[in-house]
N, C-alpha and C positions, 0 to 999 in steps of 0.2 A: 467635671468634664463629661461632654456627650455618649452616651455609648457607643454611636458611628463615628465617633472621633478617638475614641480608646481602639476601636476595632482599626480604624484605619493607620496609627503607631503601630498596634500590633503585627500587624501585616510589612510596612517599613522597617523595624526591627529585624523582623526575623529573616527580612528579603538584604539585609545589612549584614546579617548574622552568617548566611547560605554563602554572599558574594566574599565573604572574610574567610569563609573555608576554601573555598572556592580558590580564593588568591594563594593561599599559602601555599597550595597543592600543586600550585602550577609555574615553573617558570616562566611567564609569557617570551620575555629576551628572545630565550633557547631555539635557536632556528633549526632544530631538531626535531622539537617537541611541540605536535599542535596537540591542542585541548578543544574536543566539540562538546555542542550543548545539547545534543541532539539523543534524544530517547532510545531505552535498550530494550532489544526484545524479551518477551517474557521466560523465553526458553531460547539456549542457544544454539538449539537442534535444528538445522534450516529444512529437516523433513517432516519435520513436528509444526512448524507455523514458518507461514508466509505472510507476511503482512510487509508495511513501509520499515518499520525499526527491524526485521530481521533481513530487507535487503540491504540495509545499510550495514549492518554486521558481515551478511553474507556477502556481497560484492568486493573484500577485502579481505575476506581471511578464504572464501573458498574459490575455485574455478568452475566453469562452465564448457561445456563442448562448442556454445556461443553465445556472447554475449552482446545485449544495445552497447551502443557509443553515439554521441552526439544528438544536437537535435535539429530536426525530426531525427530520431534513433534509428539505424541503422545494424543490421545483424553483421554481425563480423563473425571470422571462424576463432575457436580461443583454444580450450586443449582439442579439438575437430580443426584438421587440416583440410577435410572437404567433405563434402558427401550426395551420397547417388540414390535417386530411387527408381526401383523397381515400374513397370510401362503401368500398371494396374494399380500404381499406388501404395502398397501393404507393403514394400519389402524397403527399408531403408537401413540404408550402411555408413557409418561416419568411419572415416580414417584417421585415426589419432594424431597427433604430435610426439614425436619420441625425446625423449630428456626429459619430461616431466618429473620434477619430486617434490615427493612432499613434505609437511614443515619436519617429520622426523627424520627425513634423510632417504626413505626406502620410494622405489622408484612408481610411477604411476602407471599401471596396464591397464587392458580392456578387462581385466576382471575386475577392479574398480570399480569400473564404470557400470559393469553389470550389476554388481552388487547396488550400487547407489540408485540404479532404477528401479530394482525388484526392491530396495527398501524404503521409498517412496510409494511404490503400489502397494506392497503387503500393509505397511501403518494407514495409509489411507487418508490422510490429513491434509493440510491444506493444498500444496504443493501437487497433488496427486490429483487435484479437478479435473484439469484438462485433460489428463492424459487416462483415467481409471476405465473409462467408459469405452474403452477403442484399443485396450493396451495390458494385456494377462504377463504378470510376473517373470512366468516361464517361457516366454516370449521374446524374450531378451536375452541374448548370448552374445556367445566371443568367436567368431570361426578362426582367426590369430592374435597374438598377442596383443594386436594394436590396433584391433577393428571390431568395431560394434555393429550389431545388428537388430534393427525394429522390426518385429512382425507385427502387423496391426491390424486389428479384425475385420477392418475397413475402411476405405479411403476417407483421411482426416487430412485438410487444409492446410488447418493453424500449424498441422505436428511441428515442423522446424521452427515457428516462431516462438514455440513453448517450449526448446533448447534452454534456455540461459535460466528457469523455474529449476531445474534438479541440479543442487550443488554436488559434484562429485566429493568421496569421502574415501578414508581412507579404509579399504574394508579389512583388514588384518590386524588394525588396530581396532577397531571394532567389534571385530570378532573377538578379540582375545579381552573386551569388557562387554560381554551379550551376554546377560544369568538367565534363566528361566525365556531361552527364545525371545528376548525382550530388543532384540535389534539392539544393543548399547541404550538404547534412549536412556534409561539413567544414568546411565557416567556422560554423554551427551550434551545433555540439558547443562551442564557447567563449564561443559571442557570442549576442545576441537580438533579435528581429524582431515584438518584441508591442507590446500597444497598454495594460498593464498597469494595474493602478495605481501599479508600481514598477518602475523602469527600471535596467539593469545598468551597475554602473560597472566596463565591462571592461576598464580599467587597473589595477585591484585584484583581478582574478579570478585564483584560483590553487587550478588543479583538486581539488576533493575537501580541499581546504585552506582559502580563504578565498575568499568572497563577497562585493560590496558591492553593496545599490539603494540607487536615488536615488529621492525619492517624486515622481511626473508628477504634477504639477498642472494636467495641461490633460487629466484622466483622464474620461469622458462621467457620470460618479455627481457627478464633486465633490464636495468636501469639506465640505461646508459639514454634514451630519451628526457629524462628528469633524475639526473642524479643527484639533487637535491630536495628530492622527496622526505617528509619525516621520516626520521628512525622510527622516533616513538609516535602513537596518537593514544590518547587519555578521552574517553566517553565519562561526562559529570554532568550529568542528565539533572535538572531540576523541575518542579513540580508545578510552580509558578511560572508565567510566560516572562510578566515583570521583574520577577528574581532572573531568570534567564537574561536578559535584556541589559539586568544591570552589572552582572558579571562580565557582559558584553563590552560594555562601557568601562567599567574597570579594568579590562584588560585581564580578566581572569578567563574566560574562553576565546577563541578563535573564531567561534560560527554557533550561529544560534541553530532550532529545527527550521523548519520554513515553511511554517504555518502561523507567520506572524498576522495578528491582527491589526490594522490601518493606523490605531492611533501607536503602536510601537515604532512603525516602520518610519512614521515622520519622529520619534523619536532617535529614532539612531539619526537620520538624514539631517539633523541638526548637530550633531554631534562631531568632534574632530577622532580622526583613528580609525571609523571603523565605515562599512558603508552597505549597503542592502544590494541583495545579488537579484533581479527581477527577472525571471523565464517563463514564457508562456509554455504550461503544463498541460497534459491529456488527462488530469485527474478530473472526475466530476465530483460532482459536493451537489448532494441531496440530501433527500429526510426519508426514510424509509419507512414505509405503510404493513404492519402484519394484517396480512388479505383475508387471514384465516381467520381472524378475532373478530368479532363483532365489536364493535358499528363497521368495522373496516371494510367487510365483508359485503358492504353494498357499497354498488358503483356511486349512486349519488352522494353518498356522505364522501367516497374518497374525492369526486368533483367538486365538494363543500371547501374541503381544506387544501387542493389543489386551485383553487380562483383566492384563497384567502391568505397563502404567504405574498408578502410583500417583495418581489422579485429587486425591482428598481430601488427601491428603499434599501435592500441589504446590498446590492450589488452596486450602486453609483454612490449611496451616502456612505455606507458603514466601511464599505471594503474601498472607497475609493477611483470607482470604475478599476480596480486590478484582478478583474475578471472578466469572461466574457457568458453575456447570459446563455443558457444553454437548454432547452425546454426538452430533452431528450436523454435518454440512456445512453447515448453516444461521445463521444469529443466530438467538437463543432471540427476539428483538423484532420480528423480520419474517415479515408471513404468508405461508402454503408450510412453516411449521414443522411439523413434527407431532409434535402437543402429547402425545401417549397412548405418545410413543419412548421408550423405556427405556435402551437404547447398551450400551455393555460397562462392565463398575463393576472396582473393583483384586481379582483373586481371585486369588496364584499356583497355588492350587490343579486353577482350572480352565486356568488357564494350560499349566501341565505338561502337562494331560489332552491338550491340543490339538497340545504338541509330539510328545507320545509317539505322538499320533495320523499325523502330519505326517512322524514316523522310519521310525513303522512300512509308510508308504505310499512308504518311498525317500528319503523329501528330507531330503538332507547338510546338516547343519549346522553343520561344524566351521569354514569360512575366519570369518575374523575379520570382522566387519558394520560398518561405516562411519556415523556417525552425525554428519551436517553439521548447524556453526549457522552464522548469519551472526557475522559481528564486530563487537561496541562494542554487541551488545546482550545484557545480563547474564542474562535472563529464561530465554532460549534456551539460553543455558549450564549452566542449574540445572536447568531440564527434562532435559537433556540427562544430565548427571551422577546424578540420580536413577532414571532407567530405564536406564542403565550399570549399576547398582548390581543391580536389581531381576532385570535381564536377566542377570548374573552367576551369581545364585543357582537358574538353568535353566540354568547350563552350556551358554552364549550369551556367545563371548569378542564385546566390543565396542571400540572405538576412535572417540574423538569429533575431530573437523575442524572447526576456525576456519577459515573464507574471508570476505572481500569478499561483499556480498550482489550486486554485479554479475558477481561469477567465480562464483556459486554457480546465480543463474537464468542466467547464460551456458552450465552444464554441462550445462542440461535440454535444452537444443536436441534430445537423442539418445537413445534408451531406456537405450543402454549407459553413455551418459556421465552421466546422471542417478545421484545419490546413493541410495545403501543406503534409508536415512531421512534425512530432515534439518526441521530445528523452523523454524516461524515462523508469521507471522502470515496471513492472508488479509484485506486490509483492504476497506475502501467505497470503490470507485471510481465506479461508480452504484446505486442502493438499489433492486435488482429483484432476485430467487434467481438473474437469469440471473449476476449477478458473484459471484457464489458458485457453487453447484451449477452451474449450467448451462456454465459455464466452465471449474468445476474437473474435471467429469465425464463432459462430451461429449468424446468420441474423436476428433471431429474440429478440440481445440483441441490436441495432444496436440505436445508438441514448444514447448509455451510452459510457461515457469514455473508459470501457474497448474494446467494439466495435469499437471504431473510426475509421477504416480501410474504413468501410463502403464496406466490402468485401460480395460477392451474390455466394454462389458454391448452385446449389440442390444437388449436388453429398458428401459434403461436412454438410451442414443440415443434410441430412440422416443420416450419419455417426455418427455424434455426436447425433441425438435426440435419434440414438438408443442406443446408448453407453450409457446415462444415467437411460434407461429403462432396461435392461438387468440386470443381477444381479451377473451372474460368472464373476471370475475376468479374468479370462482369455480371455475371449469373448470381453468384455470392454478393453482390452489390446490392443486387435489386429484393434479392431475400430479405439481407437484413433492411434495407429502406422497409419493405411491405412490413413486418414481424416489430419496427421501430414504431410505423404508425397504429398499430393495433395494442401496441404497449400503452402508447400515449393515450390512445381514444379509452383506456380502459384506468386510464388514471392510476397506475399502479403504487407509480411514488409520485416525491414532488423532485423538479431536479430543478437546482436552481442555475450554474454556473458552470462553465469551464476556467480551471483557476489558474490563476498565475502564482508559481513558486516564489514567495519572499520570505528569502534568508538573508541574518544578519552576521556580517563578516567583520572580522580586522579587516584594516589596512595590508597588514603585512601578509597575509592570506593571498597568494599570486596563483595562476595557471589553474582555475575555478574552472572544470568543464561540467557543464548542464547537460542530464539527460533526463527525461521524462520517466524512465527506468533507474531507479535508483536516486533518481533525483539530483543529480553533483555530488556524491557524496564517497566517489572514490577515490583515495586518501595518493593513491600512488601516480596521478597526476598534476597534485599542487607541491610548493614551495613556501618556506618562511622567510619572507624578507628578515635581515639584521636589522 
């Protein structure tokens, strides 16, 4: 027998093997009990990492003072029943909701809340981008029990759309596991301190492996909208997308992630029982350039490999037109777009021009270029392998890298230790350009994942610091249009796409609500048909 034919049993086997445990574990019948297939975060501390798999955690087991709903997403007030600011901007007050409790029982105040923001600031991690730069720990208080206060060093925009990023916690359970000043973070990272609508059963948790909540019935919305919401929901994350797919098939999950790649999704669509949820998403899917590494480090070589990804080829053949091309740091759906951009379109023509240009200015191009995905997601891989190809035929040796998406934004911490390129997504964590552009491309977020470019404009700082001080929208409009087109002209990355979320469901999977935040993936608005 072939070796790619022994390889390819072996991979069947064991994708037979995954769905057989898979089954056993799971009642599928049980109109109780859904089972997703969808990825766990690497830490369950939602002030330690922000990324797509801990809002799907966090959107369910903690609360928010607001959070998106629907799409286009929409801020609603959540444990915040209203709030006012100050004529100058700096002074902002939210007014609680009273009966708040949480999964232990003990009641929800504004000391909470303060705690949950100064331990957000004080760790510093992801969740803390937006707000670190504009927003001192001790800044935040309680003037009564059930009212918070933001002093802010200076008029910030986005602040209320960056509500629904700090999950409130429980701080007295917290405190009472914080050793050495450590904020809880180790007991934390396993366990949970929210007031959800779905509570951890941390006798079933096994890290990056299996998940279980329990659904709190004593949650401040009640049920009484969907009172046939699961009890239970079961996270059985696999590694594989086709192992994923076939558990799908067999009736062993509920819901795949919804980063399925184009030949899966006509796989389910042929299939009886289950069917593909398609929502146009504000995530962008690009390749990311470190600015600071040489060859990258000159503009023409970055315009070599920006005319040399095959845009139309990934986006109309591989993916199916289920995206829409996107030549910008931006979503094509949110204003700050500008609409008159044109980007870099697939020419290796002009390609070449810019490397030749780029040789002849000195810059070596012979080490081999490093081109990271993350793992278990198929999309990144196929991007990947087709500007391997493309990059090839410029005499551009390449080498593509599977990591962990926590070993992978862990390397960006550093200029040097940040990736060649490496593909993924940029998703909605709040619906302002600042979590896109103003994140991606301010210098002073530089050393977080979202920054990995490791990109330096003063012309470009400006632009964005003042877009988020300013307060007309119009004004902020035209900032980020001007600051979008000096991104592009400077080829910073390659952006290929505004993507459409396909996820793979049961049948029996009813009342699916899509949000761009969080992606559908809040468990206390769907149903199990019998």
């Amino acid at each position: 027998m072939a070796k790619s034919s022994r390889a390819r049993l072996s991979r069947l086997f064991a994708a037979a093997a995954v769905a057989a445990t898979l089954s056993t574990s799971c009642a599928w019948a049980d109109p109780n009990v859904l089972v997703s297939g969808d990825p766990l975060p690497a830490s369950l501390d939602p002030h330690q990492l922000y990324d797509v798999t801990m809002q799907t955690y966090m959107l369910n087991t903690y609360d928010t003072l607001y959070r998106y709903e629907g799409n286009p997403p929409v801020l609603q007030p959540w444990l915040a029943e209203s709030s006012e600011v100050s004529s100058d901007g700096l002074k902002w007050r939210f007014k609680l909701r009273s009966g708040v409790t949480f999964h232990d029982g003990s009641p929800m105040t504004a000391d909470d809340v303060v705690y949950s923001f100064r331990r957000v600031l004080s760790l510093g991690k992801a969740p803390a981008g937006a707000l670190k730069p504009i927003l001192k720990p001790d800044n935040v208080t309680a003037p009564d029990a059930m009212t918070v206060q933001l002093q802010i060093d200076k008029p910030y925009a986005p602040l209320l759309s960056t509500m629904p990023i700090v999950a409130i916690v429980n701080s007295r359970l917290l405190q009472s596991h914080t050793v050495n000043d450590d904020w809880g973070t180790a007991w934390l990272a396993s366990q949970e301190a929210g007031s959800g609508s779905y509570s951890l059963d941390t006798a079933n948790y096994v890290p990056q492996e299996r998940l279980d909540m329990r659904r709190f019935d004593k949650h401040f919305l009640g049920w009484a909208e969907n009172p046939a919401a699961p009890k239970e929901v079961r996270f059985r994350p696999t590694k594989e997308t086709s192992t994923r797919v076939l558990a799908l098939l067999n009736h062993s999950i509920d819901e795949t992630d919804g980063y399925l790649p184009t030949d899966q999704v006509e796989r389910i669509e042929k299939a009886d029982g289950v069917r593909v949820e398609k929502n146009v998403s504000m995530a962008l899917f690009l390749i990311r350039m470190n600015n600071s590494k040489p060859p990258f480090n000159n503009l023409d070589f970055r315009k070599c490999l920006s005319y040399a990804f095959n845009y139309t080829g990934f986006n109309r053949d591989i993916l199916k037109n289920f995206a829409a091309r996107d030549p910008t740091p931006m979503p094509v759906n949110l204003w700050g777009y500008p609409k008159d951009i044109k980007g870099y379109e697939y020419d290796l023509t002009t390609a070449r021009s810019h490397c030749d240009k780029a040789r002849a200015a000195g810059v070596a191009m012979d080490r081999e270029l490093e081109i990271h995905v993350p793992a278990q997601l198929e999309q990144t891989t196929q991007a990947a392998q087709l500007f391997q190809s493309d990059l090839a035929t410029l005499g551009l040796k390449t080498r593509i890298v599977t990591e962990p998406w926590a070993q992978l934004t862990g390397s960006t911490a550093k200029a040097e230790g940040s990736p060649d390129l490496w593909v993924h997504w940029v998703s909605t964590y709040f619906v302002d350009p600042e979590n896109w552009i103003g994140q991606m491309y301010d210098s002073q977020f530089a050393g977080t994942w979202k920054a990995s470019s490791w990109y330096k404009s003063d012309k470009v700082d400006g632009l964005l610091r003042k877009a988020r001080e300013v307060t007309d929208q119009a004004q902020r409009q035209q900032l980020y249009e001007d600051a979008t087109r000096q991104i592009v002209d400077d080829a910073v990355d390659i952006w290929i796409n505004n993507t459409v979320e396909l996820r793979g469901v049961s049948s029996r999977l009813q009342g699916f609500r899509y949000s761009p935040v969080g992606g559908g993936t809040e468990m206390r608005w769907v149903h199990l048909k019998d």
